[in-house]
N, CA, C and O of each residue as an XYZ file, in Angstrom:
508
protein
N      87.162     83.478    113.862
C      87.905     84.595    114.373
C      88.067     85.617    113.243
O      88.350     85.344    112.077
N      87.863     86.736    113.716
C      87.986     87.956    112.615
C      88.844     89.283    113.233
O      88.436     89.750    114.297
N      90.035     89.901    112.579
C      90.483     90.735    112.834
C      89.479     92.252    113.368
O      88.642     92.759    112.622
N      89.637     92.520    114.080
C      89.128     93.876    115.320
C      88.826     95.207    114.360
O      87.898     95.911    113.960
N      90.667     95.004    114.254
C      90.922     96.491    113.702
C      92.495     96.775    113.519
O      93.241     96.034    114.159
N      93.074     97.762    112.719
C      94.626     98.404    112.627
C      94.061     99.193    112.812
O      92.971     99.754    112.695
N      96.053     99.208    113.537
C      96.264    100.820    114.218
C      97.116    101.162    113.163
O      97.651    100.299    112.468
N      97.299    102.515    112.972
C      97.809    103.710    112.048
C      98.388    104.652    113.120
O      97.520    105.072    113.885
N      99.767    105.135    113.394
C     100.081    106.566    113.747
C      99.857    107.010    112.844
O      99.848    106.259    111.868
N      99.507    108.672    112.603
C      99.330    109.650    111.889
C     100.509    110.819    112.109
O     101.132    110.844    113.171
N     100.687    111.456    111.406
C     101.197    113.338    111.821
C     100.375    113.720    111.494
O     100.325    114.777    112.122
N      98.983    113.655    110.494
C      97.792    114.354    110.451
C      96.897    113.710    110.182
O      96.656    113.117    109.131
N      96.105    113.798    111.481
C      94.786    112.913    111.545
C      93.838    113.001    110.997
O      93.187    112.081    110.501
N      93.519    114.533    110.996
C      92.280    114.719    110.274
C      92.286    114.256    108.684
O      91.405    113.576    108.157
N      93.483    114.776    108.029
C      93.901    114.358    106.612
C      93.624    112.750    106.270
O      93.162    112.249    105.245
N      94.188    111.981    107.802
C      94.060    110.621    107.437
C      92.320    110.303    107.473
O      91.709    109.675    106.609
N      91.940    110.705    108.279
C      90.324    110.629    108.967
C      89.492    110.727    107.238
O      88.847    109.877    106.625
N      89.783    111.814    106.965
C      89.022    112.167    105.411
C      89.356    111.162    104.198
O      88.578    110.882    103.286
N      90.656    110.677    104.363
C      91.416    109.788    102.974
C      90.078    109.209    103.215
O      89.119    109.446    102.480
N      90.012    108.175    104.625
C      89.543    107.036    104.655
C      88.133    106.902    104.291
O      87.739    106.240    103.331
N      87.398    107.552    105.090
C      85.876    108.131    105.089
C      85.672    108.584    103.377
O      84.987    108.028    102.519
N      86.415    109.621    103.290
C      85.824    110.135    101.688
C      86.009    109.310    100.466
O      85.447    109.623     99.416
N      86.862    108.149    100.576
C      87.264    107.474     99.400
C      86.895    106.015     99.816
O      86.496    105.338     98.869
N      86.940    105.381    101.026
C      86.794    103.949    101.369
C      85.342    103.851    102.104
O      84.875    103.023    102.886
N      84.762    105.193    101.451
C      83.209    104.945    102.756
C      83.429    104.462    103.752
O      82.672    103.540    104.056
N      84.185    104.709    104.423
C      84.436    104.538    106.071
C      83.551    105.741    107.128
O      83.336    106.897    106.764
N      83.253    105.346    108.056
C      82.460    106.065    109.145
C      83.370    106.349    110.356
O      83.964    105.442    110.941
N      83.448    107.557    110.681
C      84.677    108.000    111.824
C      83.771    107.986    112.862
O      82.714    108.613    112.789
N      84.126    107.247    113.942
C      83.809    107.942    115.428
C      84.219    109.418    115.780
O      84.911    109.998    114.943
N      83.827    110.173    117.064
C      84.094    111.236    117.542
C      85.378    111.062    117.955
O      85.863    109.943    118.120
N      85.887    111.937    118.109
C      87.731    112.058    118.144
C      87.876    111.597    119.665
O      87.084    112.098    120.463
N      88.576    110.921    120.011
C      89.106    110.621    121.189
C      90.259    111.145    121.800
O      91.355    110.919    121.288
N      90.163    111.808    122.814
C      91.312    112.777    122.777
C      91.843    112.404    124.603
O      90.873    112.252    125.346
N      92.809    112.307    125.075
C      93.562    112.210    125.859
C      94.881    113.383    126.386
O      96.007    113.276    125.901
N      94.646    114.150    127.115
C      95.601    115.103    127.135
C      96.515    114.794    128.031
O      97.519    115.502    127.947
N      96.529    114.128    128.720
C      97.592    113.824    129.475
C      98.439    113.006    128.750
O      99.529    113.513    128.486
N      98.205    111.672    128.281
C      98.679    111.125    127.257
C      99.310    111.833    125.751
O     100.024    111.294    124.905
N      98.626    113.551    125.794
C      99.004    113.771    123.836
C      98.562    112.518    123.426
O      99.488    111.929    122.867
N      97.718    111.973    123.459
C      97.035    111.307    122.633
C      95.654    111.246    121.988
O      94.588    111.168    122.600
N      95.859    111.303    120.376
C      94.074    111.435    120.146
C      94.192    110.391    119.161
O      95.198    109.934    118.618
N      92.271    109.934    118.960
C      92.588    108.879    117.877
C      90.885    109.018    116.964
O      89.961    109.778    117.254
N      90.938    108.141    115.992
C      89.677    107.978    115.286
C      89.772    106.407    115.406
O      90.790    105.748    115.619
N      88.650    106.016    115.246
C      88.047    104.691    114.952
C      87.183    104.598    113.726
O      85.973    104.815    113.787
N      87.872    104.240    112.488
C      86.937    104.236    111.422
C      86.495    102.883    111.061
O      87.193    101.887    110.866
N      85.095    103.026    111.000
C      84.406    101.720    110.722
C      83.582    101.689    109.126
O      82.932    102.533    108.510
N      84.069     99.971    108.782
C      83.845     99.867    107.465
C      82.570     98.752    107.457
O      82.282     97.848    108.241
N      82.059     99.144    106.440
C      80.835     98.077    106.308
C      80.781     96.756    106.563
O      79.812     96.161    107.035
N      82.196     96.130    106.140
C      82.000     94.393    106.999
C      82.822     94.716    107.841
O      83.973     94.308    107.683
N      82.596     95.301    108.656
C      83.228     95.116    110.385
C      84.277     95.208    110.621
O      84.652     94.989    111.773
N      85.303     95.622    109.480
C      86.616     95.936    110.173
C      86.809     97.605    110.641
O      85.981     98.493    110.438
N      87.876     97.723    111.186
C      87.663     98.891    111.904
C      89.151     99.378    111.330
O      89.892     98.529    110.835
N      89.573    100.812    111.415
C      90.796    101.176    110.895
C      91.078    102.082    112.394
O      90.066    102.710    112.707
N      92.236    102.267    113.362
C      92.181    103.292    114.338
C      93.384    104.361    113.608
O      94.569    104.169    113.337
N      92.701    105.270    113.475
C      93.938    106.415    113.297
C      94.330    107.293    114.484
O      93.547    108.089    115.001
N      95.885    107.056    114.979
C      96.442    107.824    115.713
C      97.074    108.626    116.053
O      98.174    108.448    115.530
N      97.086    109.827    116.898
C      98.335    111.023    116.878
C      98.868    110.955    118.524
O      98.039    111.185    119.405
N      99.884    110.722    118.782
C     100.960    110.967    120.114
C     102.236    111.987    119.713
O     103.223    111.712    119.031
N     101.936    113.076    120.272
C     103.159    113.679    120.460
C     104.737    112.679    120.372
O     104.769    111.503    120.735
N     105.504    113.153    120.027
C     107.062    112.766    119.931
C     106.929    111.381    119.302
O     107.872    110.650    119.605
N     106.034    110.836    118.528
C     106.038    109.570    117.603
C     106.780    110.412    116.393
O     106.728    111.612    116.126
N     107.521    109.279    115.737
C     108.429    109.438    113.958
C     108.088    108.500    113.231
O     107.625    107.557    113.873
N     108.125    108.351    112.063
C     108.216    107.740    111.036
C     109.536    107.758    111.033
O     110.398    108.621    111.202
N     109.504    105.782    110.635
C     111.041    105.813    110.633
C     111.783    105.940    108.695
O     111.049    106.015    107.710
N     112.858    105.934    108.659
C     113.098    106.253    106.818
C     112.284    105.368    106.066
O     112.008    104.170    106.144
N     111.992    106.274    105.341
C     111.071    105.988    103.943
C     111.411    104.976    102.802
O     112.290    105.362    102.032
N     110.788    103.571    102.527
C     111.666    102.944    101.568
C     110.509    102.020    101.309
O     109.761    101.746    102.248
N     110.310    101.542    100.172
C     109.354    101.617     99.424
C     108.847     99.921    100.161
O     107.649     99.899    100.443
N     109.319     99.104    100.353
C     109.069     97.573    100.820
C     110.279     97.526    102.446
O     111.465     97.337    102.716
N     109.149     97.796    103.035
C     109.682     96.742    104.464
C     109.423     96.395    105.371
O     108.266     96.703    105.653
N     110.390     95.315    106.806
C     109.721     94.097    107.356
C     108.453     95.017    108.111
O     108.744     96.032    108.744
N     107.354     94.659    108.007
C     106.346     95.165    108.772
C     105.066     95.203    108.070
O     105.384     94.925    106.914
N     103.868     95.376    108.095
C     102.986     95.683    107.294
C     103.039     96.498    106.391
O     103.323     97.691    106.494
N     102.750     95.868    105.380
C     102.918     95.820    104.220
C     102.309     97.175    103.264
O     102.969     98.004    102.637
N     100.480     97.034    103.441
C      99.503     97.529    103.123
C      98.358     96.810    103.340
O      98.122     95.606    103.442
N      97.540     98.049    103.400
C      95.423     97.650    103.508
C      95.286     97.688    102.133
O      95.807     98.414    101.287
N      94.339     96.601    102.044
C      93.248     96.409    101.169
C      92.034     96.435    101.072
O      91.489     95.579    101.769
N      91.256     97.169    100.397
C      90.158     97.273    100.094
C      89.443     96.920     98.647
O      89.629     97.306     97.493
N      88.453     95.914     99.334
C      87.794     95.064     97.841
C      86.812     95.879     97.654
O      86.026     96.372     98.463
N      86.961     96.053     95.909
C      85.702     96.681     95.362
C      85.008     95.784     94.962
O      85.145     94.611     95.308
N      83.916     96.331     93.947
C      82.937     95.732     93.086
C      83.120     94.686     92.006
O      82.732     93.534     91.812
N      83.893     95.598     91.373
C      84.409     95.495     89.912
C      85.617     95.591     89.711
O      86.244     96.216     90.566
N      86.370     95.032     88.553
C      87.563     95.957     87.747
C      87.039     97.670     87.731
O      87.471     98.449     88.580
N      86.287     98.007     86.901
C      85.560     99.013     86.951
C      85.738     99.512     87.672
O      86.737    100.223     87.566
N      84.990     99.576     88.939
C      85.024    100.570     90.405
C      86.734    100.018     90.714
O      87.214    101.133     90.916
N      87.307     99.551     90.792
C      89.184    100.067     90.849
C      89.622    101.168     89.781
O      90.409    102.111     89.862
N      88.969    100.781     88.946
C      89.504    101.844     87.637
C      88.847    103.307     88.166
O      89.600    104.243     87.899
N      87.767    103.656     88.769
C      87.544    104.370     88.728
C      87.933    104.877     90.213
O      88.592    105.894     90.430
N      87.713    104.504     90.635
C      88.681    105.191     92.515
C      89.728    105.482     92.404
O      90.076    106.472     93.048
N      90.881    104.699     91.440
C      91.946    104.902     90.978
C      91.989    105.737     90.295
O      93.201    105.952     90.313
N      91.430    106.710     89.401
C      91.311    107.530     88.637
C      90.898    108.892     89.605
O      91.561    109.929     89.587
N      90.047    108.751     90.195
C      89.756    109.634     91.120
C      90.595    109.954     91.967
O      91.188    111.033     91.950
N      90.777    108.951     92.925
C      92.318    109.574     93.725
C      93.849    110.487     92.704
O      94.305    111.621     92.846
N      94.305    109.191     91.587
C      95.104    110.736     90.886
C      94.496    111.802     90.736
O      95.106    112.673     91.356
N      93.526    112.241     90.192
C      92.931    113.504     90.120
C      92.962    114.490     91.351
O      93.146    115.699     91.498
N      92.766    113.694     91.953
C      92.397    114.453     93.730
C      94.097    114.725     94.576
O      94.321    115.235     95.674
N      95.065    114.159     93.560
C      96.373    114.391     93.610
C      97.268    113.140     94.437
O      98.498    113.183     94.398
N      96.649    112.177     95.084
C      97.776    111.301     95.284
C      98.154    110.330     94.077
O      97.604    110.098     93.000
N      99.560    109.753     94.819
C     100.308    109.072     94.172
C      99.948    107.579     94.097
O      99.853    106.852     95.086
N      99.753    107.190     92.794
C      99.322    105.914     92.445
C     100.422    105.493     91.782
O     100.899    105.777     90.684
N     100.967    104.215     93.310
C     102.456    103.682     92.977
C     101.914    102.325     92.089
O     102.785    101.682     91.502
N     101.048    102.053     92.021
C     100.867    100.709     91.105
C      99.316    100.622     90.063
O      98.147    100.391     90.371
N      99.845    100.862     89.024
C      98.336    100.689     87.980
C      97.464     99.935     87.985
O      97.786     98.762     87.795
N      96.134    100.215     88.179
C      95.484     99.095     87.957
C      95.671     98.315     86.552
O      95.542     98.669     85.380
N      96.226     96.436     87.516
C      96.219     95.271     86.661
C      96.058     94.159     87.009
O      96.085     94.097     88.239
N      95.883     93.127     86.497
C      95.765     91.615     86.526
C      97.416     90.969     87.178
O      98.445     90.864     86.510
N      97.221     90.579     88.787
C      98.569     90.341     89.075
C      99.101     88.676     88.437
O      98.599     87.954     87.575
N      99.779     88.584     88.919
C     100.363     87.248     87.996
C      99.632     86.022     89.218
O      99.721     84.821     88.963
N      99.227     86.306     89.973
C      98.064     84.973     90.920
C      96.455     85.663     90.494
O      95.543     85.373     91.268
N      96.160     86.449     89.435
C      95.166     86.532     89.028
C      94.070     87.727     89.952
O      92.847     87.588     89.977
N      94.853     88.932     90.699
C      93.838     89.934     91.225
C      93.920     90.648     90.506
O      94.794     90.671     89.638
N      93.091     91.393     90.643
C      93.064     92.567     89.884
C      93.087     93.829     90.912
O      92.221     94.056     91.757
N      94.206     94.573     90.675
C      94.209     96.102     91.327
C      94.989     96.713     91.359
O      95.977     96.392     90.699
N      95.011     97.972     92.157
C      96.055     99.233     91.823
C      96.519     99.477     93.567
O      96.044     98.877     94.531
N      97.274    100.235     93.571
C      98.033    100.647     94.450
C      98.213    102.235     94.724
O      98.897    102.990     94.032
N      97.429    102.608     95.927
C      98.092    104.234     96.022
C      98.562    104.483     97.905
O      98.376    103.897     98.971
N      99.050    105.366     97.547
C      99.153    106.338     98.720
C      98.505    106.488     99.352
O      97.479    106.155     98.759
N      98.117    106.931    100.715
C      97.914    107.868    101.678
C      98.278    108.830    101.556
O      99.078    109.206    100.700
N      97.474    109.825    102.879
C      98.218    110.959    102.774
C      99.705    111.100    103.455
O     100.627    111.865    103.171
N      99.591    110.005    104.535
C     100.967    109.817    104.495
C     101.951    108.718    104.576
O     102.627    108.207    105.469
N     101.740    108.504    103.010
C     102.404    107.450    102.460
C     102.700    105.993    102.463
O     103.541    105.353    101.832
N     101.469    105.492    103.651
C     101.141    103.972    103.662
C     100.092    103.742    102.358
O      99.169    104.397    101.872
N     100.941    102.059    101.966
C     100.572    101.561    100.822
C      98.799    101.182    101.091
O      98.460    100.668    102.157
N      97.912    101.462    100.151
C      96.392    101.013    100.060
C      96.357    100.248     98.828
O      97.011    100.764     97.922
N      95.702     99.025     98.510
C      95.560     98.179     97.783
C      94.432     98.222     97.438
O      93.833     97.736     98.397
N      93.637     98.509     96.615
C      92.069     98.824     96.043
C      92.019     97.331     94.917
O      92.731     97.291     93.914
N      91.460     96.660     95.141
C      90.985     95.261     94.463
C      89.802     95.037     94.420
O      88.997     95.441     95.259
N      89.410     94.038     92.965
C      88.244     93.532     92.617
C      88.407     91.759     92.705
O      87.450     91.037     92.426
């Protein structure tokens, strides 16, 4: 058994659509759009088969902002190397998000860093 796919609400899809695609080599489907619903979505697909859905519905919120809680957590994405973390990680600060955790050696022995989204779900970049 292998997980499908996560869902993501968005407030901006396209923003999320690009994080994913331009930095996680992800491949977007054509936008799926629902007007009766206010609903549109992406389906981004990653090289081993998981899928990411990014979504927008009218009158959805984010509920308050706080750095750890009950719910999912964060995505991860395995790189190559230490190396290729160091360097995606380097790239994303540059490109201006917030990298809440440095790439390092955790105390069960991974190695990786921690950033942002564009809006503000945790991504885990590991070797």
């Amino acid at each position: 058994m292998k997980i499908s796919h996560i869902a993501i609400f968005a407030k901006d899809l396209e923003a999320m659509k690009l994080f994913y695609t331009r930095y996680f080599n992800g491949v977007s489907n054509a936008k799926y759009v629902n007007p009766v619903k206010r609903f549109e979505s992406y389906f981004i697909s990653f090289d081993t088969g998981a899928k990411l859905e990014i979504m927008s519905k009218a009158g959805i919120v984010k509920p308050a902002e706080t750095e750890e809680c009950i719910g999912i957590n964060h995505i991860a994405f395995k790189l190559e190397s230490k190396k290729a973390v160091v360097d995606l990680t380097e790239r994303l600060r540059k490109d201006g998000f917030i990298i809440s955790g440095e790439p390092r050696t955790t105390g069960d022995g991974f190695f990786e860093s921690l950033v942002l989204d564009p809006e503000g779900n945790r991504v885990e970049i590991t070797a």
